[in-house]
matplotlib code that plots the C-alpha trace (Angstrom):
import matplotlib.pyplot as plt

x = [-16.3, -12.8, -10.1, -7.7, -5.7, -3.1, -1.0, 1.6, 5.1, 7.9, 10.2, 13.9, 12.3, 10.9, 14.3, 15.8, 12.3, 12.2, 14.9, 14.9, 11.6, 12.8, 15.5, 12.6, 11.0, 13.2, 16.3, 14.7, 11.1, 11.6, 14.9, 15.8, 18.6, 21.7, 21.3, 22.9, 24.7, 23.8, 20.0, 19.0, 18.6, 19.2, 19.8, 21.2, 17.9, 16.7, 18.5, 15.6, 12.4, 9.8, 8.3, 4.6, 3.8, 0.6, 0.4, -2.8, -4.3, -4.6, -5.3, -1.9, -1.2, 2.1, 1.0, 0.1, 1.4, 3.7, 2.0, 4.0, 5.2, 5.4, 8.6, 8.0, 10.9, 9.7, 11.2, 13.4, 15.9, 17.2, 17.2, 15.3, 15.3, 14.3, 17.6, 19.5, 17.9, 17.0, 18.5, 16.4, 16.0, 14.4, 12.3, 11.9, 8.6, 11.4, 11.9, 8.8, 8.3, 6.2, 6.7, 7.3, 8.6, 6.6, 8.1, 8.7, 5.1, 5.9, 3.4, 4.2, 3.1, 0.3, -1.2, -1.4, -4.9, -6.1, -6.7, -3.1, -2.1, -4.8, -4.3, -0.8, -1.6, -4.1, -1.6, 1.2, -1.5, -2.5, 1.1, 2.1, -1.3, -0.9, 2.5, 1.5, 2.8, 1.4, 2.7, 3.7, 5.8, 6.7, 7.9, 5.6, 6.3, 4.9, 2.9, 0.6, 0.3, -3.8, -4.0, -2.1, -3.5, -7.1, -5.4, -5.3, -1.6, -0.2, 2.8, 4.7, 6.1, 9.5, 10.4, 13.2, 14.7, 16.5, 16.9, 14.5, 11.7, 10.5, 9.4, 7.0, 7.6, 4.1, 2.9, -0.4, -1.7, -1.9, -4.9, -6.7, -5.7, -7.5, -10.6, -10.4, -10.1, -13.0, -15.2, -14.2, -12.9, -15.1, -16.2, -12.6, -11.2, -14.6, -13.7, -10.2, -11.5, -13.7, -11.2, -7.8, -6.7, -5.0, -1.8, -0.2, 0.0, -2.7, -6.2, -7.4, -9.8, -8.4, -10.4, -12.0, -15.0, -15.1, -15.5, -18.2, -20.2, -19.4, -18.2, -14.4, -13.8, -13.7, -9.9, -9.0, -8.4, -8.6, -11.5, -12.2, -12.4, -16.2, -16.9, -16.4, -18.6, -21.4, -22.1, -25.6, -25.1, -27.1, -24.8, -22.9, -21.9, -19.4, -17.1, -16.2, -14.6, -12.7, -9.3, -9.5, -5.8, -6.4, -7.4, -5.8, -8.9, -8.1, -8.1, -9.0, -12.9, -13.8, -13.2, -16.3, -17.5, -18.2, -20.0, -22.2, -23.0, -24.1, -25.9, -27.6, -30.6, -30.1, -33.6, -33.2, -30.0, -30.7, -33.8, -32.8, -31.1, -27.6, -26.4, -26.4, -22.5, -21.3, -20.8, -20.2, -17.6, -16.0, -15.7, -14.4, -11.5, -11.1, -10.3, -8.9, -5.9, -5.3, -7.0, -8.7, -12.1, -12.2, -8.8, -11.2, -13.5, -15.4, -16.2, -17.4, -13.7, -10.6, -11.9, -14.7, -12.4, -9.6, -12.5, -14.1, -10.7, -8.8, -11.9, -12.1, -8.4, -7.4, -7.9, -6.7, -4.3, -2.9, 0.6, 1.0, 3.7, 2.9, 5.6, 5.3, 4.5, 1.4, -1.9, -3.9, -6.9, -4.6, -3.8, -7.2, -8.7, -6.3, -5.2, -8.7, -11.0, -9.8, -7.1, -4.3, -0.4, 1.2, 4.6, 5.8, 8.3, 10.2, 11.0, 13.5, 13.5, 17.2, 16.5, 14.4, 11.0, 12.4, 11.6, 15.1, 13.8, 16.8, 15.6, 12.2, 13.3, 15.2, 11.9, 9.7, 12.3, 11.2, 7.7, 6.2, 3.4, 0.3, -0.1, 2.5, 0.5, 2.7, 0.9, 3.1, 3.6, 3.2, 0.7, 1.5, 5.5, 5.3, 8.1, 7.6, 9.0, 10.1, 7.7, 11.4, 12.2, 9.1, 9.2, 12.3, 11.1, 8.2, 9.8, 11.9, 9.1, 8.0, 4.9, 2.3, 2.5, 0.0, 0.8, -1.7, -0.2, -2.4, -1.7, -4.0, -1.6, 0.2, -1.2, 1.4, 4.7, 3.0, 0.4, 3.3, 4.4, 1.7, 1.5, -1.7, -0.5, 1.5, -1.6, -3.6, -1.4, 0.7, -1.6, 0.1, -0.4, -3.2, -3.3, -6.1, -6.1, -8.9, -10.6, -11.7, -8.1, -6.5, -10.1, -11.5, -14.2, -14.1, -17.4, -18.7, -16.5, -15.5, -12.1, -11.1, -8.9, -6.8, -5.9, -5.9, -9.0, -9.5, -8.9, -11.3, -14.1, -13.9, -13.8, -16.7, -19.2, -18.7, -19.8, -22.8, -25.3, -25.2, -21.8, -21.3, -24.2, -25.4, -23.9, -20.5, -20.4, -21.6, -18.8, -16.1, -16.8, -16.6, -13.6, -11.6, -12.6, -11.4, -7.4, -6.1, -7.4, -6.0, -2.8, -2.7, -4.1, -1.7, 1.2, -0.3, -0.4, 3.5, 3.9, 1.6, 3.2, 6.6, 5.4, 3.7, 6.9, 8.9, 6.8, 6.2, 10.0, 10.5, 8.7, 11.1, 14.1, 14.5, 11.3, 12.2, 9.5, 9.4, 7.7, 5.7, 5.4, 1.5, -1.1, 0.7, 3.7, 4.8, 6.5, 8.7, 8.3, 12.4, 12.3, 12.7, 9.6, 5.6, 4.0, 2.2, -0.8, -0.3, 0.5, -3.1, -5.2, -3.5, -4.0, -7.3, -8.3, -7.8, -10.2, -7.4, -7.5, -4.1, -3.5, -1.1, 0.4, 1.4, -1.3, -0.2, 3.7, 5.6, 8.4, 6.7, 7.6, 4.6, 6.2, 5.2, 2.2, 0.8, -0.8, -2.7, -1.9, -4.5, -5.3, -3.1, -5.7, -6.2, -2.1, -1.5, -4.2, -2.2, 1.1, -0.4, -2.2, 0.9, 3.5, 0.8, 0.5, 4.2, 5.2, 2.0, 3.5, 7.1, 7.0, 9.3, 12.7, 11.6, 8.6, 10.2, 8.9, 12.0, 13.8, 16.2, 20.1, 21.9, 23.6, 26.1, 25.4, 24.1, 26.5, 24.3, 23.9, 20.7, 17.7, 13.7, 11.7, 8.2, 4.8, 4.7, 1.2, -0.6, -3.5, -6.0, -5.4, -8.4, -8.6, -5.7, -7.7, -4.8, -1.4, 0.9, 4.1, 7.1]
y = [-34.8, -36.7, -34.9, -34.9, -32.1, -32.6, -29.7, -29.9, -28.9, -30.1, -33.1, -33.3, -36.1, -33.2, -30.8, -32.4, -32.1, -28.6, -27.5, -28.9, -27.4, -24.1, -24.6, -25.6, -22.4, -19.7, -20.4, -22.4, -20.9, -16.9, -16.6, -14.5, -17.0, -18.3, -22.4, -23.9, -27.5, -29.6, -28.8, -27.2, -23.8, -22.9, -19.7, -18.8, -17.8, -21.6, -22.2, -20.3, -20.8, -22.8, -24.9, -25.5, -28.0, -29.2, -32.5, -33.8, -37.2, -39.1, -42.1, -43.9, -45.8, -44.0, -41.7, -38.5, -36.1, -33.0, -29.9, -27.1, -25.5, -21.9, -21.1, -18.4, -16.5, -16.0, -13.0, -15.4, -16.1, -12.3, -11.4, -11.8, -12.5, -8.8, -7.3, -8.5, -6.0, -3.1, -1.8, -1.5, 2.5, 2.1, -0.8, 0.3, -2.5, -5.2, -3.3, -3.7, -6.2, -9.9, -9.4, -12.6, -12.7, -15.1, -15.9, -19.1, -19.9, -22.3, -24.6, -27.9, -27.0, -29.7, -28.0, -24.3, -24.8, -26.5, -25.6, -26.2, -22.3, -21.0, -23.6, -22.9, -19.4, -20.0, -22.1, -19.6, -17.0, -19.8, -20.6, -16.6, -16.0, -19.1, -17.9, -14.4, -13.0, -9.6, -8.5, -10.0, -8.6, -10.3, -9.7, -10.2, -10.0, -6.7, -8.3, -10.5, -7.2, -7.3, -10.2, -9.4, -6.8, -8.7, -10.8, -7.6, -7.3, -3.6, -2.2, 0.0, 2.0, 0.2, -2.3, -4.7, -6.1, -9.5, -11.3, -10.7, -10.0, -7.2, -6.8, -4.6, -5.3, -5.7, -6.2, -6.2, -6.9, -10.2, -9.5, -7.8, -10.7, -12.8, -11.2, -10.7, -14.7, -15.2, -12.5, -11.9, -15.6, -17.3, -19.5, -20.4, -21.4, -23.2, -25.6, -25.6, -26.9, -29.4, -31.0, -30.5, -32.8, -30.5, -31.6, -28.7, -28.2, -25.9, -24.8, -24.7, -21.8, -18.6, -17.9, -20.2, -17.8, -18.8, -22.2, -21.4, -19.3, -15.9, -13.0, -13.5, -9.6, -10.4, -10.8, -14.1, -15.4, -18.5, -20.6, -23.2, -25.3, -23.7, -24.4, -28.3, -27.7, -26.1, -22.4, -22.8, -24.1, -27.3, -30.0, -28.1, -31.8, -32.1, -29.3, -32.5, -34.1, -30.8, -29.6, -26.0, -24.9, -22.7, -19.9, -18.1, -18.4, -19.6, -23.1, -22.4, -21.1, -18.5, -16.9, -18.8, -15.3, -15.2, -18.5, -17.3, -13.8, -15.8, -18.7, -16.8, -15.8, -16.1, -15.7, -11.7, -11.3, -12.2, -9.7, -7.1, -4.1, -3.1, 0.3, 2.5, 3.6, 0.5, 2.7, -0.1, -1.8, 1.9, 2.5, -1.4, -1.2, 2.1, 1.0, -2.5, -0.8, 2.3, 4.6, 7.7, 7.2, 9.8, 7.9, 4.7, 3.8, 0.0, -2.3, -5.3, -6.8, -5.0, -5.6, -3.3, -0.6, -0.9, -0.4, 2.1, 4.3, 3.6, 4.3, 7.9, 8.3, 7.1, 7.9, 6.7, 9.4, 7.7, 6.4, 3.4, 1.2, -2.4, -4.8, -7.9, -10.6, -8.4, -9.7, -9.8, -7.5, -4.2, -4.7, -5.8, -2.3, 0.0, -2.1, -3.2, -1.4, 2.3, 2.1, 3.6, 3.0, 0.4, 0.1, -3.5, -2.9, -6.7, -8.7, -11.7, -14.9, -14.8, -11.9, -14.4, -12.1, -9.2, -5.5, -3.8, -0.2, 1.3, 0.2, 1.5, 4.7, 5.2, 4.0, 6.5, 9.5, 11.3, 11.4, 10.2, 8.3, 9.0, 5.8, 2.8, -0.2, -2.7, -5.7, -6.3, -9.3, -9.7, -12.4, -14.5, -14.0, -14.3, -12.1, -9.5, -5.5, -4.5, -1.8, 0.3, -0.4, 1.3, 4.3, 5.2, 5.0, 6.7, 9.2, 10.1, 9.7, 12.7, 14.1, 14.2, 10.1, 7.6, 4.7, 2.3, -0.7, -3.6, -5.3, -8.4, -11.0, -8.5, -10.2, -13.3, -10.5, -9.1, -5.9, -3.7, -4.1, -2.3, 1.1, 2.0, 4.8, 6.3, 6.5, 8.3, 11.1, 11.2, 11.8, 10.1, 7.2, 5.0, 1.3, -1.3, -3.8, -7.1, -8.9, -11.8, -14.3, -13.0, -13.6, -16.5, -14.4, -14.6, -15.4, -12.9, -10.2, -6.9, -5.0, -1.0, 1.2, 3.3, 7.7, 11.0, 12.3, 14.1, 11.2, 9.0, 11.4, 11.6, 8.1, 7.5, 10.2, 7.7, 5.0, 3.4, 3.0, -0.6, -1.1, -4.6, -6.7, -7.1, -10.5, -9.4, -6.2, -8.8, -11.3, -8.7, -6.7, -9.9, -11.1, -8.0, -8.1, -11.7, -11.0, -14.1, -16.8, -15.4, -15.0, -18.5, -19.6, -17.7, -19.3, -22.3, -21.8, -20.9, -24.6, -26.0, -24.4, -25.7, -29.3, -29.0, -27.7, -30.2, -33.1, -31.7, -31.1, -35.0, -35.8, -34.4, -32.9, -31.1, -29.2, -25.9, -25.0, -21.7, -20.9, -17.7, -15.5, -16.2, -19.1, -20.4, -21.7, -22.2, -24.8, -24.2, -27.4, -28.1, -26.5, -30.1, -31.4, -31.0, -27.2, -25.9, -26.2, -29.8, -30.2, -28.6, -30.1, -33.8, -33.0, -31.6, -35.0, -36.1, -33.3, -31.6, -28.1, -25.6, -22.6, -22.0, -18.2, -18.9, -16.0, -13.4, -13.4, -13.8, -14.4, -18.1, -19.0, -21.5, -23.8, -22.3, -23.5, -21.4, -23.9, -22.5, -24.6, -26.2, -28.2, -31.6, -33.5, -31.8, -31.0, -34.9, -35.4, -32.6, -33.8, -37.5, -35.7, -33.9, -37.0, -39.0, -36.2, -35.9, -39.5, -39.5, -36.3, -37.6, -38.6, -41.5, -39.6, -39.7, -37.5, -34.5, -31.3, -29.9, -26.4, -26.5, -26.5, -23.8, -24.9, -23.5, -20.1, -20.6, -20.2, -17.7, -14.6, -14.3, -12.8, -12.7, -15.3, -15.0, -16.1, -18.6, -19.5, -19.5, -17.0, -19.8, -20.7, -19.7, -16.4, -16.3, -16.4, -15.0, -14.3, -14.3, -13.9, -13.8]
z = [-21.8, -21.3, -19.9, -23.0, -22.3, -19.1, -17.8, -15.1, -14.3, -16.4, -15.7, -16.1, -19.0, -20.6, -21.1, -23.9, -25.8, -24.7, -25.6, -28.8, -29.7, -28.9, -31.1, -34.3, -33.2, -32.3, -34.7, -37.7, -37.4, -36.8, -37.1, -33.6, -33.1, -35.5, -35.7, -33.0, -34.0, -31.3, -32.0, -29.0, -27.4, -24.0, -21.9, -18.5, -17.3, -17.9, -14.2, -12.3, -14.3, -13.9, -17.2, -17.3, -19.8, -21.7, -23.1, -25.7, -25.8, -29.6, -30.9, -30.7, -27.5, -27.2, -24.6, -25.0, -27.2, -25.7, -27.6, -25.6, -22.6, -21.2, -19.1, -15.4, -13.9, -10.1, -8.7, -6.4, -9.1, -9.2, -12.2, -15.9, -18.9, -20.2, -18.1, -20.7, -22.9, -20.9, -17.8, -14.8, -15.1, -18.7, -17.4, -13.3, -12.9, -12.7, -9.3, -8.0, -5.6, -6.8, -10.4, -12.8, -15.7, -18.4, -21.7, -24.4, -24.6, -27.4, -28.8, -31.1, -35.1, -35.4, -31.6, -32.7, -33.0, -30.2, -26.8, -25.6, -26.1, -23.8, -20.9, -21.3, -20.5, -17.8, -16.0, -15.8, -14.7, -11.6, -11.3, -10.6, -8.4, -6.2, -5.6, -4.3, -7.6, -8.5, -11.8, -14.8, -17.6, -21.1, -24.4, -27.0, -30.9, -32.6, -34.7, -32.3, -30.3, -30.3, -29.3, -26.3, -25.3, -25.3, -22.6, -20.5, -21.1, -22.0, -23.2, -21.1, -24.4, -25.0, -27.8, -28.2, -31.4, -31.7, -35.3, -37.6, -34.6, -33.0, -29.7, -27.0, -23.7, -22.0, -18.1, -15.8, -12.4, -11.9, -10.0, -13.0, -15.4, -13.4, -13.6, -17.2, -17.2, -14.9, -17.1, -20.6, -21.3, -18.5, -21.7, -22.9, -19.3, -18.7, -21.7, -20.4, -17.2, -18.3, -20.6, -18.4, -16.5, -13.8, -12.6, -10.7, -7.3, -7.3, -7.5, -11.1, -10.4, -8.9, -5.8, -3.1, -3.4, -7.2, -6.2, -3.3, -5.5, -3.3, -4.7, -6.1, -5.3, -1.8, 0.3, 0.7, 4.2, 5.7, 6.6, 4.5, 7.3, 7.8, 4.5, 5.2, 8.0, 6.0, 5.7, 6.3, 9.5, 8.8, 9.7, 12.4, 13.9, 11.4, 13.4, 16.0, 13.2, 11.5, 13.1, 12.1, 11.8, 9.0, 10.5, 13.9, 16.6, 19.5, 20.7, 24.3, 25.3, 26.7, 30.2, 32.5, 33.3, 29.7, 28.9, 32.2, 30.3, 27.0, 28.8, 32.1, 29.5, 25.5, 24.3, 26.5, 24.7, 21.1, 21.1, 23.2, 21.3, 22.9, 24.0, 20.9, 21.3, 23.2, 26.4, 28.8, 26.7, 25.8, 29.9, 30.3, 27.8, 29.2, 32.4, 31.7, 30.0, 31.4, 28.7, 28.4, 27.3, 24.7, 22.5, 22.1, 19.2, 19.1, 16.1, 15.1, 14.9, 13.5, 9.9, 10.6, 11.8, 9.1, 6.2, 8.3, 9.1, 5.6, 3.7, 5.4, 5.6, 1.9, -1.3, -4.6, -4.8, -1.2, -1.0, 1.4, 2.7, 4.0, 5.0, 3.0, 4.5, 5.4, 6.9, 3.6, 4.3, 4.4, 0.5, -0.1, 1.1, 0.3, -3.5, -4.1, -2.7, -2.4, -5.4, -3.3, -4.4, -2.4, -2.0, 0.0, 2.8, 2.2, 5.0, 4.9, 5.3, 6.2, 8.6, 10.8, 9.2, 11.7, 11.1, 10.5, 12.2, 10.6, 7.0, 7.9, 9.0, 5.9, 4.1, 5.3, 5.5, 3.0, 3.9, 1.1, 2.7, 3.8, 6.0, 7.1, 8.3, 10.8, 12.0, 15.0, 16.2, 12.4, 10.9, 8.9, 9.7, 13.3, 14.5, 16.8, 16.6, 20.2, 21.2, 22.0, 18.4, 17.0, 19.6, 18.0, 14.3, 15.2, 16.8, 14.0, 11.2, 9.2, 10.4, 7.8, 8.0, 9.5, 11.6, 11.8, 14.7, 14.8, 17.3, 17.3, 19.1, 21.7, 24.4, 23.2, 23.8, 27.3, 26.6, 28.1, 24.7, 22.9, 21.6, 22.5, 25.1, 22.7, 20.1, 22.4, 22.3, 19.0, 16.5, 13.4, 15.5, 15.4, 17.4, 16.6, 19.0, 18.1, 21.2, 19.1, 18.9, 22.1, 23.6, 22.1, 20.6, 16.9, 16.7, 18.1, 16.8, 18.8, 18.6, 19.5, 18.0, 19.9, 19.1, 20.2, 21.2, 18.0, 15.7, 17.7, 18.1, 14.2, 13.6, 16.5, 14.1, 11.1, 13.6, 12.7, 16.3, 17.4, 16.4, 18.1, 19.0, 22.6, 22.9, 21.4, 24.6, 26.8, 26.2, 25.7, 29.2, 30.8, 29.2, 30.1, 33.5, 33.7, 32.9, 35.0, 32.9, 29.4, 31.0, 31.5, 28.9, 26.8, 28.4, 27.5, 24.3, 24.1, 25.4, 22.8, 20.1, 21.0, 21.4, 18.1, 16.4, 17.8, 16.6, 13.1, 13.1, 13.9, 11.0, 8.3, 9.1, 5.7, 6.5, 8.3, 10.8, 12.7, 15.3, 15.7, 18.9, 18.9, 18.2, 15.5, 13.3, 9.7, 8.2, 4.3, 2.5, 0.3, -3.1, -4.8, -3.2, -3.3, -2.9, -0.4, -2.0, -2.2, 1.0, 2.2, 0.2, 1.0, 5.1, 4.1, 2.5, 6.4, 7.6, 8.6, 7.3, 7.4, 5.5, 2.2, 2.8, -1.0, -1.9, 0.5, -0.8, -3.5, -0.8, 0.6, -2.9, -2.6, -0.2, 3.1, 5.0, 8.4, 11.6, 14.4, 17.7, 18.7, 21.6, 22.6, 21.1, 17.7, 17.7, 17.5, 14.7, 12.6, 13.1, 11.9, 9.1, 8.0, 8.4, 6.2, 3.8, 3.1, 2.5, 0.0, -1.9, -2.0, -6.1, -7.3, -9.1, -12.7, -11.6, -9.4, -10.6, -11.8, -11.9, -15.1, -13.9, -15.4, -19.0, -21.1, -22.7, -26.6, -29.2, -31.0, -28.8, -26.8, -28.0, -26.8, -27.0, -29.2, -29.4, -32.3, -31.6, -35.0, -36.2, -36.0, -32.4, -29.7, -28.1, -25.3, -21.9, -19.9, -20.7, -24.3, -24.3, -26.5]

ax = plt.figure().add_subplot(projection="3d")
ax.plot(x, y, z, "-o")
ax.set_aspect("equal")
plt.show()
């Protein structure tokens, strides 16, 4: 089937078009605005949205057709079209943190009923989720309100009149409009896909796992470097040939004692059961950093002890505060999996990423939550929170609140750093410290949580026997007995980092790239040029494989990319991929993906948008919006 259907971002071409279509619509067609004389509508929201437009193939050989746009307020501009109409204590979700705001899904007359509504709608749904966006609200007209709501959309019980419209302002999880895409219209956005030709910066479907064929409920983390390799671990030359910066193991090997432990007899070790309760590896961490034995519990990497510890801890009736940028499994298990509230502690860009530990005390003053997660030094933000910084948070924190410290790169800050003495005799404090990055043992996956006695020896009677494989206890016992080498190897990695920050620096000044305390960087492409996502795939077409943090926070804006260092080899083959990737990406002027600037105010006062969409139009697979 051709692909007659083309959706991208608007350019500054398309604005006078725009504009004037809104104009036909919302002043001549439905009357929410007085006739304007020039022709043309335009608000002073227009200077921070984002237009997604569709265009449609015919017969002619002028080009396509335009048949509409959709217009997305990220929660970066500050402020939205619907606080014109309702102050923020009759609407408090404008508060919350990654909401967008969609609205002027407008669609030519002779396109109402084709498929250009619906892939308008899908796009601003993948435009929102590959931004990290995680609620959208609208304004849709009264009188389209079921077919709304059949996008998952639901009113939150106010209503706004302009002209001779009425309004109900609507909202969802991003997250949950998703699935209703994927399962309740999986027929309408599989015609979509198979006739669009997909010119955004992103994915068209909403989940690498969708694409795979795994299960889409899963949390999303990087990796897709494997998948080049092949999951079924048939063609496992290819990994010479893939520079896997996309996800945070390390680039070093393991300690020799360790190789020794997994060569000196394999066929023993793969069919020998290990001890039941990991006993040897209890007493090594025990001893390797200073700990009673009876504050330590073992998994089969921190993921095993976060859903193990947060799914006895938590319920849906659970309040819990993340910082945001967060490492994205906390969200996924207490959002996803156990249904808890989540609030999002922000953290700035123009802070440097830093924790402000008189902001969090003030947060968590008044005790309303049941756990605080810190992931310190934080993935993906890289900053560090001085462990005398935290003491004194923690100190003054209410008392029926959780700390959970993870604390998978402290060995990058020094393990004087960590909190783990304190967790294993405070108990609201809990510290869960991985041995697969620091150790160069992902594969093999064994961590250990740190907390009083009492805490652990609960958490150890939820253990399942056998909680990390023979090999895994093996590896680890060895590793921690071995704390010369990772020293050095993690002062290596400090000077890699700063070579490879340097050079990708040299390739585009208007680039910002930060260095991390850990194994890795990011780098924040210019608002007026190509998306992370872009970016990725481009350097991916070079086997070079990085990660977009676009889905973890609303506050990357979908322009900031995460590299794990790598080796001097592999660093140079990344900084080529990249430099090559960005002078592909850099589009002539007439095709910039374009953010409106600011015009004068209409003469007519403003009013909310509508859905003109016709009756006879396809079932909406995602979002409508007035």
């Amino acid at each position: 089937m051709p692909h007659d259907l083309h959706a991208r971002v608007a350019t500054t071409d398309d604005l006078p078009w725009i504009h004037e279509l809104r104009h036909r619509v919302y002043a001549r067609e439905l009357g929410q605005h007085a006739p304007d004389p020039s022709g043309r509508l335009r608000d002073a929201v227009d200077g921070h949205n984002v237009y997604l437009v569709v265009t449609q193939d015919h017969d002619s050989q002028a080009g396509p057709d335009r048949a509409g746009f959709v217009s997305v307020t990220p929660p970066s501009a500050g402020r939205y079209a619907l606080d014109k109409y309702l102050t923020r204590e009759e609407l408090p979700v404008l508060d919350e943190d990654g909401v967008h705001e969609v609205r002027l899904l407008t669609v030519e007359p002779h396109h109402r009923s084709t498929l250009a509504a619906p892939l308008l709608m899908y796009a601003a749904l993948r435009w929102i989720a590959a931004r990290g966006g995680r609620r959208v609200v609208a304004m849709g007209r009264t009188d389209l309100l079921p077919m709304y709501l059949a996008t998952g959309l639901r009113t939150v019980g106010r209503t706004v009149r302009a002209g001779a419209q009425s309004f109900e302002v609507l909202t969802a999880d991003v997250a949950e409009l998703a699935r209703t895409a994927a399962g309740r219209h999986r027929a309408t956005v599989d015609r979509l896909r198979a006739r669009t030709d997909w010119r955004l910066d992103i994915p068209f479907d909403s989940h690498p796992a969708t694409r795979a064929g795994a299960d889409p409920t899963a949390c999303e983390h990087g990796g897709a470097s494997f998948t080049a390799i092949g999951t079924d671990f048939t063609a496992l030359h290819r990994r010479h040939r893939i520079v896997a910066a996309d996800v945070l193991d390390a680039w070093f090997p393991p300690a020799p004692a360790v190789r020794a432990a997994l060569t000196e007899d394999p066929a023993w070790t793969a069919r020998t059961s290990p001890p039941a309760g990991a006993e040897g590896l209890l007493a090594e961490i025990a001893a390797a950093r200073g700990l009673p034995r009876d504050t330590l519990a073992v998994g089969a990497g921190s993921s095993d002890l976060i859903f193990r510890a947060l799914g006895r801890w938590l319920t849906p009736t659970s309040r819990v505060l993340l910082t945001d940028p967060c490492y994205g499994e906390y969200a996924h298990v207490t959002e996803k999996v156990i249904g808890c509230r989540v609030d999002r502690f922000p953290l700035r860009r123009e802070d440097g990423w830093r924790i402000d530990p008189d902001r969090l005390s003030a947060t968590v003053a008044a005790g309303r939550y049941d756990l605080v997660v810190l992931v310190n030094p934080n993935n993906p933000a890289g900053r560090h929170a001085p462990a005398a910084e935290l003491r004194t948070v923690l100190a003054d924190a209410p008392p029926q609140t959780r700390w959970w410290i993870d604390e998978a790169y402290i060995g990058y800050v020094g393990l004087t750093e960590s909190l783990a003495h304190l967790a294993a005799t405070d108990p609201r404090v809990v510290v869960c410290q991985s041995l697969s990055k620091m150790y160069a043992l992902s594969g093999l996956r064994a961590a250990y949580l740190v907390a009083e006695p009492d805490t652990a020896a609960r958490l150890r009677h939820w253990t399942p026997p056998w909680p990390v494989g023979l090999p895994a206890q093996q590896a680890a016992v060895a590793a921690l007995r071995d704390p010369a080498y990772y020293t050095e190897r993690w002062l290596r990695t400090h000077a890699l980092r700063r070579a490879l920050a340097a050079d990708l620096a040299a390739v585009d000044r208007s680039v910002v790239v930060e260095e991390s305390v850990a194994n890795f960087l990011t780098v924040t492409l210019p608002p007026d040029g190509p998306g992370a996502a872009r970016l990725v795939a481009e350097c991916r077409r070079r086997d070079v494989f990085l990660r977009d943090l676009s889905p973890l926070s609303p506050r990357y804006e979908g322009r900031t990319v995460r590299i794990a260092v790598r080796d001097t080899e592999e660093n140079a083959r990344i900084v080529a991929a990249y430099g090559t990737a960005l002078r592909t990406l850099v589009p002539a002027p007439s095709a910039v993906p374009v953010t409106p600037a600011p015009a004068p105010a209409p003469t007519a006062a403003p009013a909310p948008t509508a859905e003109p969409v016709s009756a006879a139009a396809p079932a909406p697979v995602a979002v409508a919006v007035g």
